[in-house]
C-alpha positions in Angstrom: -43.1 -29.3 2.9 -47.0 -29.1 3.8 -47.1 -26.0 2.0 -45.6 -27.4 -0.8 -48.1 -30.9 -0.6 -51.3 -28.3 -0.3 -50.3 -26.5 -3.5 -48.7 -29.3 -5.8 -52.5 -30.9 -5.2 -50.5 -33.9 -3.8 -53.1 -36.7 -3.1 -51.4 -37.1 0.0 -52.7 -34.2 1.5 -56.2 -35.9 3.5 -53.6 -38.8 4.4 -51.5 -36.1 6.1 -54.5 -33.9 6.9 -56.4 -36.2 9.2 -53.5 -37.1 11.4 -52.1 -33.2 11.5 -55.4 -31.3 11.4 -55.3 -29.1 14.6 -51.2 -28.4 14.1 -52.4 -27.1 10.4 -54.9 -25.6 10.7 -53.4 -22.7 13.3 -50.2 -22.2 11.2 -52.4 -22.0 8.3 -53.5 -18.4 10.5 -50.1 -17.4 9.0 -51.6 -17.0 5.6 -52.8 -13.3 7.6 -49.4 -11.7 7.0 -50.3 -11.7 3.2 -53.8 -10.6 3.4 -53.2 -7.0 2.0 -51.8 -7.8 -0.6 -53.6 -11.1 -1.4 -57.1 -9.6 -0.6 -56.5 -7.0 -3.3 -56.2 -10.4 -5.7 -58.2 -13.0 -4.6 -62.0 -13.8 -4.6 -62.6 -16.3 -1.5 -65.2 -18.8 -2.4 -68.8 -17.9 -2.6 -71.5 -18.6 0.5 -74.0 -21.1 0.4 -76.8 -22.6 3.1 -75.0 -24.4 6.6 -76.0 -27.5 5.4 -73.2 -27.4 2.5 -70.3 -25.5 5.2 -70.0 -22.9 2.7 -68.1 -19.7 3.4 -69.7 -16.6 2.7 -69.4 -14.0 0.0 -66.6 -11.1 0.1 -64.8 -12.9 3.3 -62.0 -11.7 4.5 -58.3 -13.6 4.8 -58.8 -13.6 8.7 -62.6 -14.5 8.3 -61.6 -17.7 6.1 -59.4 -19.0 8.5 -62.3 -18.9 11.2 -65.1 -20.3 9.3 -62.5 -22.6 8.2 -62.1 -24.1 11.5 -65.9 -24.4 12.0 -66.4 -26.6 9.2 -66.4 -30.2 9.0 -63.1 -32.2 7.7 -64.3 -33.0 4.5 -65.7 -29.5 3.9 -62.3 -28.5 5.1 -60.7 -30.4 2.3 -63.3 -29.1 -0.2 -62.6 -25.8 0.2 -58.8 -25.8 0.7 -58.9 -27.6 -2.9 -60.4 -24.2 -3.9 -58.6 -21.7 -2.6 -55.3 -23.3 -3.5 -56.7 -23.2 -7.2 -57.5 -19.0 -6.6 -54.3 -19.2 -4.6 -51.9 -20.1 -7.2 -54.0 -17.5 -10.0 -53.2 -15.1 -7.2 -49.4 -15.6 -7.0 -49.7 -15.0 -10.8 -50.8 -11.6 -10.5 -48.5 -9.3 -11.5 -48.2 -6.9 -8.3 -47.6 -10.8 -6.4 -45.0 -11.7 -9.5 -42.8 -8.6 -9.0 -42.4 -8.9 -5.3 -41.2 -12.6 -5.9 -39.0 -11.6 -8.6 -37.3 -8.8 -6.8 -36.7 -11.3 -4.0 -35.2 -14.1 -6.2 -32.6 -11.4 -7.7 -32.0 -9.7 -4.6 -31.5 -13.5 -2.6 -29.4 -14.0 -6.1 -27.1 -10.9 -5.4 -26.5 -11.8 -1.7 -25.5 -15.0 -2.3 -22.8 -14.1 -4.8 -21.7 -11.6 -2.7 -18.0 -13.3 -1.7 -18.9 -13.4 2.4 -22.1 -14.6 1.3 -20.7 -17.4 -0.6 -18.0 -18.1 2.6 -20.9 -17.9 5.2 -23.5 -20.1 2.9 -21.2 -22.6 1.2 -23.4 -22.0 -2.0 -21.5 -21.5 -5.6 -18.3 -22.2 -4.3 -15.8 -21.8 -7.6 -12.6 -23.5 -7.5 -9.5 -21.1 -7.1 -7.8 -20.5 -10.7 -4.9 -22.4 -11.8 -1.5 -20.0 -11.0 -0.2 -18.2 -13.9 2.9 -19.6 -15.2 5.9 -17.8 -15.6 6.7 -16.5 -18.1 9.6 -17.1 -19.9 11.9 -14.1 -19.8 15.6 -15.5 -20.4 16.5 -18.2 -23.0 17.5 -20.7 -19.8 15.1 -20.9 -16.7 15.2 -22.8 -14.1 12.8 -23.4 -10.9 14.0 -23.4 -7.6 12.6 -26.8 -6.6 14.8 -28.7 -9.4 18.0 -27.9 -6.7 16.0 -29.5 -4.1 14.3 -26.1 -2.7 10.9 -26.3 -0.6 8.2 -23.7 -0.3 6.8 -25.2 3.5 8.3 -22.0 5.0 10.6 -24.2 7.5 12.5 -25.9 5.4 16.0 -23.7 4.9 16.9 -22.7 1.0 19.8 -21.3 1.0 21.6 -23.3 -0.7 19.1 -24.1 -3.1 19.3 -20.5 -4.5 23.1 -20.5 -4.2 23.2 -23.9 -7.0 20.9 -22.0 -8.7 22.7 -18.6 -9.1 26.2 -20.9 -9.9 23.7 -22.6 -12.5 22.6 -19.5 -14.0 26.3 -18.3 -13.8 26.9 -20.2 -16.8 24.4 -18.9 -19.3 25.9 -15.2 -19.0 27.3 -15.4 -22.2 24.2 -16.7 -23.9 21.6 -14.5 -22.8 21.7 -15.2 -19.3 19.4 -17.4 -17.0 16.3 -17.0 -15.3 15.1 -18.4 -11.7 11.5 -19.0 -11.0 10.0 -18.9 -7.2 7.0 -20.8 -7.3 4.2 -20.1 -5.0 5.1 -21.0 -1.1 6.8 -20.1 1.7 11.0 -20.6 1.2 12.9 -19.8 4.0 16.2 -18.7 3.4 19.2 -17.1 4.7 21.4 -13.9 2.5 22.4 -14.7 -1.7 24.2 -13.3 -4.3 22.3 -12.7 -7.8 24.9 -12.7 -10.2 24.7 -10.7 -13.5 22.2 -11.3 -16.6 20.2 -13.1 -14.3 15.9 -12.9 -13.7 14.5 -13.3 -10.4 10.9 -14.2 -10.9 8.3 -14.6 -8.1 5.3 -16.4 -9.1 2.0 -15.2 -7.0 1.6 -16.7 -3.9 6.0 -16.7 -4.0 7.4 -15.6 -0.6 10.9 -15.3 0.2 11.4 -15.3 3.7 14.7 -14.1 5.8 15.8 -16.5 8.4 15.7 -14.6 11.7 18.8 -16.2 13.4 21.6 -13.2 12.5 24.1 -16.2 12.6 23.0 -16.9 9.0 23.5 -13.2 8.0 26.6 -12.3 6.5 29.2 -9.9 7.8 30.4 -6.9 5.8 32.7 -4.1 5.5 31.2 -0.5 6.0 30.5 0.8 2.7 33.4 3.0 1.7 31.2 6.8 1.8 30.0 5.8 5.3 33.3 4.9 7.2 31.6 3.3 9.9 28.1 1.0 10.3 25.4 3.6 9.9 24.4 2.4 13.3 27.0 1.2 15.3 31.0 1.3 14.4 32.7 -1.7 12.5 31.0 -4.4 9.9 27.6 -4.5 9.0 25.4 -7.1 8.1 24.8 -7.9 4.7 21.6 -7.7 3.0 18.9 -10.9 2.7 19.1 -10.5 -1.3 22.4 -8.9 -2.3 24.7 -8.3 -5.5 27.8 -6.3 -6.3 29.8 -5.4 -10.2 26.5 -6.7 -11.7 25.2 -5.6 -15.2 21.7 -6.6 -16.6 19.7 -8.1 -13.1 16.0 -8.2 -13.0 13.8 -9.0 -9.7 10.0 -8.9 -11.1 7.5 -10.9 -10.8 3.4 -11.7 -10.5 3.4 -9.4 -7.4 5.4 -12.5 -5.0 6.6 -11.3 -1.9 10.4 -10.4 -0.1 9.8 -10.3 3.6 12.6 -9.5 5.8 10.9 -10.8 8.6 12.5 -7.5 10.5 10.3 -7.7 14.0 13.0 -9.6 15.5 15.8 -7.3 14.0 13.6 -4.3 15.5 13.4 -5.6 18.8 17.1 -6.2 19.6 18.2 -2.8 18.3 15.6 -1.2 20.3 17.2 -3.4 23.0 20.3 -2.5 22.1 21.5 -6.3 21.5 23.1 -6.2 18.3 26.7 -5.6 17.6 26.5 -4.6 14.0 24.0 -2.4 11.7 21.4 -4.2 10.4 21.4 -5.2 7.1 18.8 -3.9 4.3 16.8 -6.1 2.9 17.6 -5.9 -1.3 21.1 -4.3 -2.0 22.6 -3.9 -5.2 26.4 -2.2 -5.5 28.7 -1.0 -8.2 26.0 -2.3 -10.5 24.6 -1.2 -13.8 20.8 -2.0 -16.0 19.0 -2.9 -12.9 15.6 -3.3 -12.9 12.7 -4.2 -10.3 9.4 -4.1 -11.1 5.8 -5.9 -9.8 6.9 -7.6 -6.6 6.3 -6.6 -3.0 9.0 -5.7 0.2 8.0 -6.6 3.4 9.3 -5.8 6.9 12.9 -5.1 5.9 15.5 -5.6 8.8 16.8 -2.0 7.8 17.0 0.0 4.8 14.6 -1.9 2.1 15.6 -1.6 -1.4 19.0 0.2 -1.2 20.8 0.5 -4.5 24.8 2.0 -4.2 26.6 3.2 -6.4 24.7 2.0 -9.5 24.1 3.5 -12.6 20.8 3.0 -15.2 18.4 1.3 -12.2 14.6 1.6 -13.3 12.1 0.4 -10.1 8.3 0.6 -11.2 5.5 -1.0 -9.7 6.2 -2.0 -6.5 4.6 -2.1 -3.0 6.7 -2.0 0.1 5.6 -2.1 3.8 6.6 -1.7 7.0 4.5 -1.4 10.5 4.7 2.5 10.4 5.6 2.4 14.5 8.1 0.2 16.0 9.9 -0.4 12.9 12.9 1.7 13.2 15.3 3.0 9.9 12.9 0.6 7.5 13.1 3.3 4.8 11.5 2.2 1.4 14.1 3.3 -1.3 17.4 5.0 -0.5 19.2 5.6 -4.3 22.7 6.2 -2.6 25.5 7.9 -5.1 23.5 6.6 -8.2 23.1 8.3 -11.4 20.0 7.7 -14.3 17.2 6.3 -12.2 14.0 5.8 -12.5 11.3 5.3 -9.6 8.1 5.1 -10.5 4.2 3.9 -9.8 4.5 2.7 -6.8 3.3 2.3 -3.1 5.6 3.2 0.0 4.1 2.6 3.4 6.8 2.5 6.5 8.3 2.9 9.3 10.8 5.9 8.2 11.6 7.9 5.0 9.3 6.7 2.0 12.4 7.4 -0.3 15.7 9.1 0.9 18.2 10.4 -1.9 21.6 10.0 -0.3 25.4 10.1 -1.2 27.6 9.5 1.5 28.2 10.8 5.6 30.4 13.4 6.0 34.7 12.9 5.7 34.0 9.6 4.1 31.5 10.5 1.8 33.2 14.0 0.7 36.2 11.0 -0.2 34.0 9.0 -2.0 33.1 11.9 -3.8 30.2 10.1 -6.0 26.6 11.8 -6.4 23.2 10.9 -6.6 22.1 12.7 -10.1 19.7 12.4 -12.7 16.9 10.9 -10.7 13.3 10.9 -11.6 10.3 9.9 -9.1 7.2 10.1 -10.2 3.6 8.1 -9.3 4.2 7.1 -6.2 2.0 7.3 -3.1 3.9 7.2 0.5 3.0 7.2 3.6 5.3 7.4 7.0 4.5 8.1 10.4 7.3 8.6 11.7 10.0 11.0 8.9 9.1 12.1 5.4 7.4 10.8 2.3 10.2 11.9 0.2 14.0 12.9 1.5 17.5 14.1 0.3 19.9 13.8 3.2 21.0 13.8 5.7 23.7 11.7 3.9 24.4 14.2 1.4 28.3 14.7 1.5 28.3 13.2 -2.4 26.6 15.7 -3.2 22.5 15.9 -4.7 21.6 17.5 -8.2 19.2 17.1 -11.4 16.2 15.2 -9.0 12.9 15.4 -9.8 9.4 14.8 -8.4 6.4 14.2 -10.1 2.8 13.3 -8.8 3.6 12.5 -5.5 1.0 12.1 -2.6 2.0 11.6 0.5 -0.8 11.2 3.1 -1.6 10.4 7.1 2.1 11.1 7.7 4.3 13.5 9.9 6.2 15.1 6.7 5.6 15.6 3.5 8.6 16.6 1.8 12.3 17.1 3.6 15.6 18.3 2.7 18.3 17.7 5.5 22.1 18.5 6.4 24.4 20.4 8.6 27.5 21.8 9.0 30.2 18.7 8.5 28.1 16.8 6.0 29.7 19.1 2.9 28.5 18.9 -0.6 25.7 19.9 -2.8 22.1 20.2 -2.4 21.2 21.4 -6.6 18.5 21.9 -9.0 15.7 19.9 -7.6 12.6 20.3 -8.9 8.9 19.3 -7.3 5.7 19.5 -9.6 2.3 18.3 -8.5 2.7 17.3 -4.9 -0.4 16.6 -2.9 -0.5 16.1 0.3 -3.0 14.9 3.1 -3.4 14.8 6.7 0.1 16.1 7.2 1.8 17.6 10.3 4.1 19.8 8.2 4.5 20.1 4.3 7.7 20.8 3.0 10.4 20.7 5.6 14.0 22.1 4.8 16.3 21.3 7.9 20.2 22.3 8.2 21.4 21.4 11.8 20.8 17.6 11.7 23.9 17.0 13.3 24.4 13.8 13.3 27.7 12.1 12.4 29.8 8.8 12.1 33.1 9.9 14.2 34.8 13.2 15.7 36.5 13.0 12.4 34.4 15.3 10.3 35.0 18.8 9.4 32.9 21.5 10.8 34.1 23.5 8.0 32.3 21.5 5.3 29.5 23.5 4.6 26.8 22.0 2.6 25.2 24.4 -0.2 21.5 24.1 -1.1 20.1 26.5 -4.5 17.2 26.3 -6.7 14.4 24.3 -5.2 11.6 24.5 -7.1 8.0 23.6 -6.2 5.2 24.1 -8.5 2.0 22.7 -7.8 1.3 22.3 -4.1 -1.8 20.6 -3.3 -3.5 19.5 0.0 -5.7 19.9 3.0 -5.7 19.4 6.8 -2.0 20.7 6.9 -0.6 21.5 10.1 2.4 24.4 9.2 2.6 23.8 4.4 6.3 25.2 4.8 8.9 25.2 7.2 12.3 26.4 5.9 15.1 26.5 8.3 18.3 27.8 7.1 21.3 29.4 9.0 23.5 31.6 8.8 26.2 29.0 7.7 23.8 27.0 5.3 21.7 29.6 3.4 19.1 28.7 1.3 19.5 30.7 -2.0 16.8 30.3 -5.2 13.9 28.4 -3.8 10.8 29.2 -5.7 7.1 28.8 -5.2 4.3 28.9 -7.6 0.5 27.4 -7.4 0.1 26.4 -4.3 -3.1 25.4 -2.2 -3.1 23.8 1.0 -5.4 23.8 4.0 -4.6 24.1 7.2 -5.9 21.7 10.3 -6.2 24.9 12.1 -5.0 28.3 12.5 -1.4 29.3 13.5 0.1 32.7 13.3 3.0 31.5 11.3 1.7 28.8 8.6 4.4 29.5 6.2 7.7 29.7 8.1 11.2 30.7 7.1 14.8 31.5 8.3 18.1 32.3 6.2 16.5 31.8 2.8 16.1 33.5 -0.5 13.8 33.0 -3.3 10.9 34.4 -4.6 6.9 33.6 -5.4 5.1 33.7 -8.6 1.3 34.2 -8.5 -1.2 33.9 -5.4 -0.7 31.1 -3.1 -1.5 29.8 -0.1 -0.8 30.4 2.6 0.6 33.8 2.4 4.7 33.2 1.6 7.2 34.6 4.3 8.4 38.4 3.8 12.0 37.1 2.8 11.1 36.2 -0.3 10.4 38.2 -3.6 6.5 38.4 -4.8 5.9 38.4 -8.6 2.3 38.3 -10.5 1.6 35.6 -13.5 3.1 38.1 -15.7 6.4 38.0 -14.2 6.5 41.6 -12.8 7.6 42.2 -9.9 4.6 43.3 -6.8 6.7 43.0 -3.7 10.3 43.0 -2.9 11.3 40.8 0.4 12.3 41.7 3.6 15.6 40.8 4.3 15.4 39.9 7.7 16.9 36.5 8.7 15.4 35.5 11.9 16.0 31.6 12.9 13.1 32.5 15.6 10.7 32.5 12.4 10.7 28.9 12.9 9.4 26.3 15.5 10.7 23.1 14.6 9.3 21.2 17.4 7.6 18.5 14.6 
């Protein structure tokens, strides 16, 4: 404020002066940590004889303040008068004026800095309106007009269930669509029904009830036999649907959290009595899409469609704690045919995505396969299994799958195929193009003794077969082993072929690209160097190196 008075001119200034003039004039010493670049500017008033105080010619900064403090008051005022005058043509300068316009636009880009603006309570803007939904079916309907309540205690259960009956009657007119608007609704398990859209505003949560008495009981599905972890009924899923045609779960990115830490904790207990249920499951259904919405902390399985045919799932994010959270694979297609997965974020707890098709005796019954299914876009991460998986659950049978631009990074596996003996069926045709991966422990895993099984009622007969893998495009660095194939003499693994492939190592092993019971060949350089057992060919196609046909199952360490 005094600095302010003393340059505005402010007649106040004597007023103030002669009560405050020792406490101003020593601060006014401060005026010294701008005399370099002031000095440069300013002309300090001219001397004169000691009977007028005047200051003498060419003083300093530091030598004004002194002979400023030998003068009398009025002097004093005199000459402050005149040096705030050369003062203010001095801040004018234009060496002065760019230093105090770089600090107003640098002060300027702090504050709007978001922390800034939290920490300094300046420019606060008001938070945008929510988007509204957008209208999707001829009917819609919110879930607060059958009494529902986003306050995240309040139980919705019902509320959804009037809703889905509402919606019920519009299937012959286009069908119906249900609106979650932003907040927290608690609810137990409900049925979608068929030509129905599920729409989660931003800011939507749906939120499983943690008490498994709300949970509903199930029968095994029919190509599993049993519970996948414990024998008998299962529990149903939080968001569930079977014989459906035309469903749609999308979405302004709202949020379906399982709330699975409780689930977690009594299987690792071993206090449950059934498997837990997944957390979106879809059966014997057809036209499915899912698209721009988020999974959360699924009890089991996440997103697990069964048995469905013409299922596109594009944009989503789902996540899991990647320790602790035991079987919360992202997306398990199980015996579905024409699918689509695509742009989307995995991070969790087990397999990123797990192509299955039944578990052994009951499975080989079933007899229905997972075909025609394309991932591509997706980044995945897992801790604990693989970013992408076929098996073990395989008895079905596998074929026609392809993988496009996938990354899969910070994670124990890249890639993994696994069966054994029992499981039967078909591991065909799959096809992987442009995978990169990073900070792996191993690559691409193939795996044909994971022996485990529902009951002692399988056949060790039913050999699986596995033919023409393909990988083309194999990118990466800080690898711990690229390839690990691990065939036996039961399950060979015929036509697997390798071509442009790059990936770095996280150190140096004597066997980098490892291989037991398999055939197959390389085209081009690539590395690491490919195992003797299978065939070398240039760009050109001709052959430079026939394999060694030595199938050792010592070629291998799985110990990842």
């Amino acid at each position: 404020m005094i600095l302010f008075l003393f340059l505005s001119g402010s007649k106040s200034v004597p007023q103030f002066w002669n009560g405050y003039d020792a406490w101003l004039i020593k601060p006014f010493s401060l005026l010294q940590l701008f005399s370099r670049t002031l000095e440069s500017t300013l002309r300090l008033p001219s001397p004169s004889d000691s009977s007028r105080g005047d200051l003498s010619v060419g003083a300093s900064l530091a030598d004004f303040c002194r002979e400023l403090e030998m003068l009398p008051v009025d002097a004093r005022l005199r000459h402050l008068h005149r040096f705030r005058r050369r003062l203010l043509v001095a801040l004018l300068s234009h060496r002065i004026l760019l230093a105090v316009l770089w600090a107003v636009l640098f002060s300027a880009v702090v504050v709007w800095q978001s922390g800034a603006v939290g920490r300094l309570g300046l420019f606060r803007r008001r938070a945008p309106p929510p988007r509204p939904c957008p209208r999707l079916r001829p009917t819609v309907f919110n879930l607060s007009d059958f009494g529902g309540v986003g306050d995240g205690v309040t139980l919705n259960t019902q509320a959804f269930e009037k809703a889905v009956d509402a919606i019920m009657e519009f299937g012959g007119s286009g069908g119906g669509q249900l609106n979650v608007p932003p907040g927290m609704w608690l609810t137990g398990p409900f049925n979608l029904t068929s030509h129905m859209t599920l729409f989660l505003a931003e800011g939507a949560v749906i939120m499983g009830i943690e008490d498994d008495k709300h949970w509903t009981l199930m029968p095994p599905l029919p190509s599993y036999g049993q519970g996948r972890e414990l024998k008998g009924p299962r529990y149903g899923s939080l968001i569930h649907g079977q014989n459906l045609q035309d469903v749609v779960i999308t979405g302004y990115n709202g949020t379906i959290n399982g709330r699975g830490q409780t689930w977690w904790k009594r299987f690792r207990q071993g206090l449950l009595e059934h498997t837990r249920g997944p957390l979106v499951q879809l059966m014997w259904s057809r036209d499915i899409v899912i698209s721009n919405i988020t999974l959360q902390d699924s009890p089991f399985w996440t997103l697990h469609p069964y048995d469905c045919k013409n299922v596109t799932i594009s944009n989503v994010t789902i996540m899991a704690p990647l320790y602790d959270a035991p079987n919360t694979d992202g997306i398990d297609p199980d015996s579905c045919e024409d699918m689509v997965i695509e742009n989307s974020y995995i991070s969790v707890g087990d397999d990123g995505i797990a192509i299955k098709s039944g578990w052994d005796q009951y499975g080989i019954a079933y007899g229905r396969p997972s075909t025609n299914i394309l991932v591509k876009n997706v980044v995945l991460r897992s801790k604990m299994s693989a970013g992408v998986s076929i098996g073990s659950e395989m008895s079905g049978g596998i074929s026609n799958i392809t993988f496009e631009n996938v990354l899969v990074w910070d994670s124990r596996r890249g890639v993994r195929i696994k069966t054994a003996p029992g499981r039967g069926g078909y591991i065909h045709n799959i096809s992987y193009s442009n995978l990169t991966f990073n900070n792996l422990s191993v690559g691409i895993v193939i795996k044909t003794d994971y022996n485990e099984h529902p009951d002692n009622g399988f056949d060790p007969k039913a050999i699986p077969t596995i033919r023409n893998l393909t990988f083309r495009g194999v990118y990466g660095h800080n690898v711990r082993i690229p390839v690990r194939i691990q065939g036996s003499k039961e399950i060979l693994v015929r036509g697997v072929s390798f071509q442009d492939m790059q990936v770095g190592l996280s150190y140096k092993k004597k066997r980098t690209f490892q291989c037991s019971y398999v055939e197959g060949y390389v085209v081009g350089p690539i590395f690491p160097a490919p195992c003797d057992s299978l065939d070398r060919y240039d760009e050109n196609g001709r052959l430079v190196k026939r394999s060694i046909r030595q199938q050792n199952v010592t070629d291998t360490d799985y110990d990842i």
